[in-house]
N, C-alpha and C positions, 0 to 999 in steps of 0.2 A: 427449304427454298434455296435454289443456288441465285451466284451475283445476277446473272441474264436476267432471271424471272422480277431482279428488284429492278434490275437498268428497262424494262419493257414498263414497269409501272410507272417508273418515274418518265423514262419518255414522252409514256400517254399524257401524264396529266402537265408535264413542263406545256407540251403540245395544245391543251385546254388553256393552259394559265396565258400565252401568249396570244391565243387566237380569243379570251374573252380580254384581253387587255385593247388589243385592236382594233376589237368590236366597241367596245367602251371610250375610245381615245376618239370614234369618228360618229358615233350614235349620239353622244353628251351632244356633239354641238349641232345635231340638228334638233331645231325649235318644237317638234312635234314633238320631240321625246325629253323635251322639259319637262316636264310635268311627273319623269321616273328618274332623274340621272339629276336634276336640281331644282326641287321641289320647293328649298329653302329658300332659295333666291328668289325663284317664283313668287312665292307667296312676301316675300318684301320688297318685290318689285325693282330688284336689281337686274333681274334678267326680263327682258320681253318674249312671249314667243314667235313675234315676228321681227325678222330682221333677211337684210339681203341675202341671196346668192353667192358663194364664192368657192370657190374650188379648193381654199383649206379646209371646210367642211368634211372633205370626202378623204382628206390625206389623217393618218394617226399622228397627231403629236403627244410629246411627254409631260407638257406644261403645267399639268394636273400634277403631280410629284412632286413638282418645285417648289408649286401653292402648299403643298400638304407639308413637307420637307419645313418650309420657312415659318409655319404657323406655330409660338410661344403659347407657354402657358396661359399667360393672361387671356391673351386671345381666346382661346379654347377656351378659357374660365368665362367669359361673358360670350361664345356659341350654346358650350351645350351647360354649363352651370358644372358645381363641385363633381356629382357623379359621371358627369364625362370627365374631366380632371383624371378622378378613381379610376375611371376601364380604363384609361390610355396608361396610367401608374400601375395598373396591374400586368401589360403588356411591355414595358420599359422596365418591369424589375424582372421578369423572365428572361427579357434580353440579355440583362446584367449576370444572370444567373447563370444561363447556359452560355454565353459567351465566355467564362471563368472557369466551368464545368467544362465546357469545350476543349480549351486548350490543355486541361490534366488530360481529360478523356482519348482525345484523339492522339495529343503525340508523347502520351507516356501509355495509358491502359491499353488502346488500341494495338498498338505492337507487341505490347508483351502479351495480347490475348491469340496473335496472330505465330509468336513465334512456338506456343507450344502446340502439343501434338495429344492432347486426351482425345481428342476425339479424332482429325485427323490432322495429316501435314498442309501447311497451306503452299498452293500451287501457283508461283508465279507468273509461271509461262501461261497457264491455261485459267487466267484470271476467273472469268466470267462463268467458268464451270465450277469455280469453289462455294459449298455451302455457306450462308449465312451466320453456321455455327461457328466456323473457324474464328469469326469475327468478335464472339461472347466470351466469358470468361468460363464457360463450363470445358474451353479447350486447352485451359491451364493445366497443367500438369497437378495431382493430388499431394498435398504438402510441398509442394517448391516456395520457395521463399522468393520468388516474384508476386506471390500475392500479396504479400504485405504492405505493396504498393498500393495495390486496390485499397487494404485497410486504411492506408493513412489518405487516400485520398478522398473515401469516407467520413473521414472525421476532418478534413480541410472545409471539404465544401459544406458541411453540417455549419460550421463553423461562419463560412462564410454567409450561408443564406441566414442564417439567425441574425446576425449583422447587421444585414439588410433589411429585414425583417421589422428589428428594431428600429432602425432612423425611417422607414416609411412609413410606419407606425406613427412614430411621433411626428413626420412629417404633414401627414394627412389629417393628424388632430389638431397639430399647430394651424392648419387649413381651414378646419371647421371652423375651428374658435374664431379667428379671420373674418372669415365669411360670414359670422355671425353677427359680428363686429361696424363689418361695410352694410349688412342690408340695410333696406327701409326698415320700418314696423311691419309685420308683415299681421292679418288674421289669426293664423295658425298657432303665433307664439302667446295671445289673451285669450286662446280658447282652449275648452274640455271637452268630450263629449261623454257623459255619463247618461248609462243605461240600466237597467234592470229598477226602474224606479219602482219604488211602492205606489199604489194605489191608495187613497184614503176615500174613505164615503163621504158621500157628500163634496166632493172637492174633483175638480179635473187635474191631471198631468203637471200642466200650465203652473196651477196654483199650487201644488206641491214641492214642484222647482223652486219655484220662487220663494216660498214661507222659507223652506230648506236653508238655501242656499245666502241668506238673510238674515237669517239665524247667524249663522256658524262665518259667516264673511261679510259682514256689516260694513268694512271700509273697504274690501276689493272687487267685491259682487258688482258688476253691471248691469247685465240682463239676459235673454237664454232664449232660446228659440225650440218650440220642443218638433220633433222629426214626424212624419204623419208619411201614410202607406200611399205610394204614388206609383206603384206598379202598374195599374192598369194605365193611367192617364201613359206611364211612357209608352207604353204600346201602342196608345193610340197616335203618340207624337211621334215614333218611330212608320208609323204608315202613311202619316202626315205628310215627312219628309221625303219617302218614296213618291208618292201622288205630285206634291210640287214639284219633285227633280222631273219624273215624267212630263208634265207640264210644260218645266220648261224647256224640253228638248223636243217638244211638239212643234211650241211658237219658233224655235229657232231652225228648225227644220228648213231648209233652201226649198225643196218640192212642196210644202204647204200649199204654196199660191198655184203651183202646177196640179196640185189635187185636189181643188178648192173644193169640189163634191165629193172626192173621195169614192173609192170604191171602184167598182167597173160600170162604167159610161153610168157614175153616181146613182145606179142602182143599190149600191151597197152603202149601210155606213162608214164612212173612212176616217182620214184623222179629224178635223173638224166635229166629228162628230164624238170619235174618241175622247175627245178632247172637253167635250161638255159633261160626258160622263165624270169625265176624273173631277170637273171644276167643283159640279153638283157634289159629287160624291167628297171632295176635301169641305169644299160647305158642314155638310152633314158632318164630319169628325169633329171641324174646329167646332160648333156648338155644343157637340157631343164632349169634347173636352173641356169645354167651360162650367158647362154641368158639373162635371168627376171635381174641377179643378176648385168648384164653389160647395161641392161636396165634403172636400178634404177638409177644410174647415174646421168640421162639425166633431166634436171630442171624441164619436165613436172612428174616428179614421186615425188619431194619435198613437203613437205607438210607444213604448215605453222607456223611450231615449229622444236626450235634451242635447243641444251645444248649452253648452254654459260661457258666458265670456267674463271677463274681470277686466278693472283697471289696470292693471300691471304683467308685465311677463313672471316676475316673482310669485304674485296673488291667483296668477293659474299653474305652476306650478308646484304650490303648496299643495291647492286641491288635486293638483294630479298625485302627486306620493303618498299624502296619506290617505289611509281608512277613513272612509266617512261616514260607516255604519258599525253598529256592535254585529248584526249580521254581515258576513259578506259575502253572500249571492245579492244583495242588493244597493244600492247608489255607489255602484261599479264605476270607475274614470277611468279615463284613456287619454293619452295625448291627441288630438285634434288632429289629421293633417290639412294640408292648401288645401282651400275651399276645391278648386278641379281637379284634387287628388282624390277627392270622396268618391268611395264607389256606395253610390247608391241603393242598389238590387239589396245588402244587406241591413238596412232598418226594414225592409219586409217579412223577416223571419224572427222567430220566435226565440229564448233563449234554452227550449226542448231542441226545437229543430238545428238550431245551431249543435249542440250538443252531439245530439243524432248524426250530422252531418261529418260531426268531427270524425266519429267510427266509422263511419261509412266509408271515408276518404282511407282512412288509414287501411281497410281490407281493398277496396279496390287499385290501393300501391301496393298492395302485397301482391293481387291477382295480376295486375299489369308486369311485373316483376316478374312473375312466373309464366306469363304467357310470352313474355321475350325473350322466354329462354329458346324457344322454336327456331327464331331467325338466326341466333348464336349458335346451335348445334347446325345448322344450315351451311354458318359461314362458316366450320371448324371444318366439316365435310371436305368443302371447294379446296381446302389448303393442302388435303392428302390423295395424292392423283391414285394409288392403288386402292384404297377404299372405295373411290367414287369407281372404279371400274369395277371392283366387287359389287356395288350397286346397283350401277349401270352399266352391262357387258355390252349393249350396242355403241355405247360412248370408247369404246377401246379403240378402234382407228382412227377417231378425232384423238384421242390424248397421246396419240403419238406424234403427233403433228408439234412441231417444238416449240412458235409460235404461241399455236391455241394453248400449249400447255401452262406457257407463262403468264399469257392471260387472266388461263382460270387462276392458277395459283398466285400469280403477282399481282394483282388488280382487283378481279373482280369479288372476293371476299370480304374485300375491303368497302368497298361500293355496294356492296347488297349492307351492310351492317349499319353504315352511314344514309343512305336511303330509308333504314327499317327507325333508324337514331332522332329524323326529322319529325318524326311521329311525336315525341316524347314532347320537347317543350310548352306546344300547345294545349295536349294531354294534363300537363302536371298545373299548366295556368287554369285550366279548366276545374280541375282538385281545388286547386286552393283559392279560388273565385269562390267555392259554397262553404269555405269553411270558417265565414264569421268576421273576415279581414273587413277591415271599414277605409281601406284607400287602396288604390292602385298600387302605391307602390309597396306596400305589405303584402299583396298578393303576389307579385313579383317579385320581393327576395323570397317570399314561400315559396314560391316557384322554383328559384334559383337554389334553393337546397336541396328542394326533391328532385331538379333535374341533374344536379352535380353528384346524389346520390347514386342515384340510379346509371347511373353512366358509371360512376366506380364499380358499383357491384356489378353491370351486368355486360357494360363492353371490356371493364377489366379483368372480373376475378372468376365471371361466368365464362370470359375466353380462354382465360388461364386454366381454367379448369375442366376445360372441355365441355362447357354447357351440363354437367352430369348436375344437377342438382341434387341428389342422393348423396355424391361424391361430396359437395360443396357443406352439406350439412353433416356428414360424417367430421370433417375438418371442426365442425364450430364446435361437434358435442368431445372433442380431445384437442384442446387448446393447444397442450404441450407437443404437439406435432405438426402445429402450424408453421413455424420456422422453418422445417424441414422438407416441409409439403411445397411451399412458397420458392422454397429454391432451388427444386428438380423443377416445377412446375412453369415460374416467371421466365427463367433463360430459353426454356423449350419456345416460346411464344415471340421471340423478341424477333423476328423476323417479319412475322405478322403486325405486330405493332409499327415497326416502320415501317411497311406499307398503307398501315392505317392512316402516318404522320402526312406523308405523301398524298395517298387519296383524301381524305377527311377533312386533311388541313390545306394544303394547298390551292386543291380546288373549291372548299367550301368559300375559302378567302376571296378567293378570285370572281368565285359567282356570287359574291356578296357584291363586290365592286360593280358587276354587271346586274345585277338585280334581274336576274331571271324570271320571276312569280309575277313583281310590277310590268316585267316590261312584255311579259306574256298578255296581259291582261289588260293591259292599255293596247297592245293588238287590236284585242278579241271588243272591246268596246268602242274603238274608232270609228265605226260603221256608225254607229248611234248614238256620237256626243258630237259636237259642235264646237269648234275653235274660240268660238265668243262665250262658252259654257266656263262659271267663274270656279276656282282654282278652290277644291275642297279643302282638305288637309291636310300639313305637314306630317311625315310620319316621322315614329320615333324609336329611336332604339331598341329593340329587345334584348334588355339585359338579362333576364332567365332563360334566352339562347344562347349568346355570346360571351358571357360570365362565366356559364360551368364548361365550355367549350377550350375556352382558354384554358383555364385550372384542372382541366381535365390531360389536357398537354404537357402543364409544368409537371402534374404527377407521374404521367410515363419519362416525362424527362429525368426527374429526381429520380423515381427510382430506376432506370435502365441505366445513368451516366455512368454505374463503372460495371451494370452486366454487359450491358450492349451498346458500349460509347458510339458507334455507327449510328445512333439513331439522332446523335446532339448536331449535327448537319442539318441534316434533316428539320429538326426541330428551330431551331435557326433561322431558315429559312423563311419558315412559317410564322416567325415572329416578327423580323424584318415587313414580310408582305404584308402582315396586319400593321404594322406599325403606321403604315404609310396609307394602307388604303379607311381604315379605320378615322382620321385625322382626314382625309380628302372628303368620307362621307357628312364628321360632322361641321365641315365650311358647307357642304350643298347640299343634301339630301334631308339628317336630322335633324330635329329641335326638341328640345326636353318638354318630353308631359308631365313631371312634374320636380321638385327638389327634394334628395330626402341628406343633404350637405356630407354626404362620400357616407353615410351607414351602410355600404356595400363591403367596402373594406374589412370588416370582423370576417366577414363568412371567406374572403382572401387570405387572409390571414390562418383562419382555420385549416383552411385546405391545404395548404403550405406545409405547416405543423403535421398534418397526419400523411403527409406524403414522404416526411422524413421518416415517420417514426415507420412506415410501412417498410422505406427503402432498410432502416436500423432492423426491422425484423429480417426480413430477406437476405442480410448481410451475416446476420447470428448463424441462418440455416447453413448461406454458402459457404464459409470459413471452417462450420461442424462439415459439412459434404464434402467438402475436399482436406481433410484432416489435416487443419492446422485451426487445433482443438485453442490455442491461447488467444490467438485472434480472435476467434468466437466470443472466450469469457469477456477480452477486453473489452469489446461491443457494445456487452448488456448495461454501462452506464450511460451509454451515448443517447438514447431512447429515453432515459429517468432524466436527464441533465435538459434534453429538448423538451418535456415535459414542464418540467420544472420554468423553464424560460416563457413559454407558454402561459403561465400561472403568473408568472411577474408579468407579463406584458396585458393580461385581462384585466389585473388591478389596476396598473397603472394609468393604461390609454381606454381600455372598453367602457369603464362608465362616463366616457365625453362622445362618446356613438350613444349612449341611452338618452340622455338627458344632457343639458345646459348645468353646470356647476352654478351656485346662488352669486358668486363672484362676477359673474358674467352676466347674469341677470338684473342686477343688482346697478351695476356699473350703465347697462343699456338703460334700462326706466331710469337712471337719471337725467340720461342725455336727455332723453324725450322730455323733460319736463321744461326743458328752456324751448322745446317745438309747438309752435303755433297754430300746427296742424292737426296738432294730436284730436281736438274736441270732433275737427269733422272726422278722423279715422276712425271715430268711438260711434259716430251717427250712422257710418257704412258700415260696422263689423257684423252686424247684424243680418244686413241683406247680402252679405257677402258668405253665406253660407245657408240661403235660398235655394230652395231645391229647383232645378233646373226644370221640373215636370210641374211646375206651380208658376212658370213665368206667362203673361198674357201669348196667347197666339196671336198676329194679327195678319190678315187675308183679306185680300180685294182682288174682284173678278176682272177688275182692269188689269192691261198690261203689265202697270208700271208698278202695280199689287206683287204680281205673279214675281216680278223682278225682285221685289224685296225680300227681307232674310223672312221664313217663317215665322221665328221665334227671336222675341225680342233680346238684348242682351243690356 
């Protein structure tokens, strides 16, 4: 790829980023489009959607930047809670990273990659016709002792992000503990949920519990709630709430009284009449649910998991660490989470079917794996214009064309792969939704591994390697040639990858700010909702999107900073825009669904770590490739010492992301005990982890029925 082909890509999408920034600066403030651009507000009634006319409306201001610009920690500690804190911490040490990496990169590696000649001379005069190569280190001359630079600036920045590394580390545990420190009492911290109970004859679930846990915890034991199979009943509550919302956009409908007959000259039945069906018909469910719901009851619908609660944060932590059986496949615990973090769907499965489920998952990531290798050999095609004319011979007087050729090769490779990439998040929450997780947000850092996984192997190492999956698996079965594969292989690619930084990142940023999907779709529904229709739900982050999205960046970043330092601009740029627009979403758009107090961070941290030791192999290869064989040897402790560092930082900060230390628990159930409160907290802990498909429905065929919430809270 020459400079043109990168200056046409970036053109494009600068060209997006301003014309969705515009769009966004003048759409936020008209009132109709509250409901996509500031939901939060919305819903806490800071913003109305009615307000005057005025002609700033229609003009773009920046004033949104300033808001985001000026907003503190704290602040953002009490919007989005700890794990917003963690994503914006994970985006603020990247900046720090490659801003550090930036300045070695660009004005010390970047020239000395430019002044040599292995591959060829770089052309001043005729800028924009120079390859992209000239710009990587594979144009260094073979043995010159200008690499040696690159070497030590290898081991700087190594040096540097482990630093960092460390005090965020400690920074974000010193946070938890914090955070743990200021809450209320919360549910989640006196409860267990332990499953795979035994059955005894003669005895239900209930009573099992109970004897059990009575036994063995006589002064901390409270009381337990055992879980009962509510699948169907939410089916029927999930139809429930479709029939009401219909309903109530029948009653609010302005032409009702214009079509009081309905129909054509009320020969037909029209809404009115519609509208008795749906009333009849929610009738019949909500009975039909009270049935299921006086059903559930009955010992044959319990399943064979309990909440358990205790008095103390201490006395449900006991029961959480230890073994509570001489068997263990049975009276299994688990840490509890927030009552509205429970995902439900899973006390309906078995612990066969969970099992099953778990292999299951695991071959269809291998298949999904393999079947994306399609779009990757796709996008490898577009990047080579004489191939695609071996392909396609009628395509040959289009790819002369200079323009289209930049296109194809600068842009649109990059856009088909990140297109084919959107697929993936949803994909992999779906995996691990069946695979036994009992909260949201377990499902969602499972999420966020397999999607940060899969993004390495298959936009990384499957584009690095040309999609050849034969190829890629030759590499794994001679280990010892990996180093060397990784460094003909990576430099060839680095061109591609900052267009990826460009397309992927730039504009993913930017139509995240614009909300594309919402603001399509509140279009497409406008015709059939009503202005007085009350304000559903606040949406919330997807972190097993924008978790491995970012840490997918730091890794091209880390490892290109001294093959292809042109891409740390780039990269840069993409962190700033998130910086700011990220921080504007969670003052107006997001609210957290649940807390799990920054447990994000380990899998941060991970990624980190293997994107050095990635860049420490690919450094061994290039050093061996261009024959300056002592660099190479020096290298090989750089990877054992980041390893190493690695291993102190698991000891030291990882088990205060597992668990609460007894010091800290110990210290809270004090406090509480001089709290007043506590006897009513212990009367609620109970129905505070109430299955949501077991609350009363209540329905009335009057208006003011229709009006109220289906389901009580």
């Amino acid at each position: 790829m020459i400079v043109s082909a990168l200056l046409t890509s970036v053109g494009i999408n600068i060209a997006l980023c301003v014309l969705f920034f515009i769009l966004y600066s003048i759409l936020r403030k008209q009132p109709i489009n509250y409901e996509v651009y500031l939901p939060r507000l919305l819903a806490e009634g800071i913003s109305k959607r009615r307000s005057r006319f005025n002609l700033e409306r229609l003009i773009p201001s920046p004033g949104w930047v300033a808001n985001a610009w000026r907003l503190s920690e704290e602040e953002l500690l009490s919007l989005s809670g700890l794990d917003g804190v963690v994503f914006m911490h994970i985006i603020t040490f990247s900046l720090k990273v490659f801003t550090f990496a930036g300045i070695i990169g660009i004005f010390v590696l970047l020239p000395v990659n430019c002044w040599g000649n292995q591959l060829k001379d770089f052309d001043v005069a005729n800028f924009t016709n120079n390859s992209l190569d000239v710009f990587t280190i594979s144009n260094v001359n073979s043995g010159s002792n200008w690499l040696w630079l690159h070497f030590c600036a290898v081991y700087i920045v190594t040096g540097f992000i482990c630093i960092l590394l460390f005090y965020e580390y400690k920074h974000i545990s010193s946070r938890r503990i914090s955070y743990f420190y200021s809450s209320r009492p919360q549910p989640h911290q006196f409860t267990i949920l332990v499953h795979s109970i035994p059955i005894s004859s003669g005895s239900s679930i209930s009573d099992s519990v109970e004897s059990f846990f009575e036994e063995l915890y006589p002064s901390t034991y409270l009381s337990h709630m055992v879980v009962r199979r509510t699948s169907k009943i939410q089916r029927l509550l999930n139809e429930a709430k479709f029939l009401y919302k219909r309903i109530t956009q029948l009653r609010s409908d302005p032409t009702q009284e214009k079509n009081k007959h309905g129909g054509f000259f009320g020969l037909f039945g029209g809404k009115n009449n519609l509208m008795e069906q749906y009333e009849k018909k929610l009738e019949d469910i909500e009975e039909n649910v009270r049935l299921k719901q006086s059903e559930s009851s009955l010992a044959a619908e319990e399943t064979r998991a309990a909440f358990v609660f205790f008095k103390s944060r201490y006395g449900a932590a006991t029961a959480f660490h230890l073994r509570q059986s001489i068997n263990p496949t049975q009276w299994i615990t688990e840490q509890a989470p927030e009552p509205h973090d429970v995902y439900w769907p899973f006390f309906s499965e078995s612990f066969m079917q969970r099992w099953i489920f778990k292999l299951v998952v695991v071959v269809l990531c291998i298949l999904f794996t393999i079947l994306f290798l399609i779009p990757v050999i796709i996008v490898q095609g577009l990047t080579n214009l004489s191939q695609l004319e071996v392909l396609f011979p009628f395509l040959t007087s289009i790819l002369t064309i200079k323009f289209v050729s930049q296109v194809i090769t600068g842009y649109l490779p990059s856009l088909i792969l990140l297109l084919f990439l959107k697929l993936v998040p949803p994909v992999m929450e779906f995996l691990s939704s069946i695979q036994g997780y009992i909260s949201h947000s377990d499902i969602e850092m499972s999420a966020s591994i397999k999607v940060l996984w899969f993004t390495i192997w298959n936009a990384f190492f499957a584009t690095v390697f040309s999609g050849s999956a034969l190829y890629m698996v030759s590499i794994i079965l001679d280990p010892k040639g990996i180093p060397g594969k990784l460094a003909v292989a990576v430099p060839a690619q680095a061109s591609f990858f900052i267009t990826y930084v460009v397309t992927s990142g730039w504009t993913s940023i930017s139509s995240e700010l614009f909300r594309i999907i919402p603001f399509i779709s509140s279009l497409i529904r406008r015709p059939f909702t009503s202005p007085n229709d009350e304000f559903e739900e606040v949406p919330s982050i997807a972190y097993h999107r924008d978790i491995p999205r970012v840490l997918f960046f730091g890794l091209l970043g880390i490892t290109y900073f001294f093959l292809a330092p042109l891409i740390l601009p780039f990269l840069l740029a993409y962190f700033c825009l998130a910086y700011i627009i990220f921080r504007n979403q969670f003052i107006n758009v997001y609210a957290p669904k649940y807390e799990t107090a920054g447990k994000f961070w380990p899998i941060v941290h991970s990624s980190m770590i293997f994107s050095l030791v990635l860049m420490h192999i690919i450094a061994v290869g290039i050093f061996a490739l261009k024959k300056l064989s002592l660099a190479s040897t020096l290298m090989l402790p750089l990877p054992v010492l980041t390893l190493l560092f690695n291993e102190y930082c698991r000891k030291r900060f990882l088990p205060i992301f597992v668990a609460y230390p007894t010091e800290s628990l110990i210290k809270k159930d004090r406090e509480d005990q001089n709290d007043t409160t506590m006897n009513e907290f212990y009367d609620n802990l109970v129905n505070a982890y109430k299955d949501p498909a077991l609350v009363p429905i209540h329905y009335s065929s009057n208006t003011d029925g229709l009006r109220s919430p289906l389901i009580s809270t």
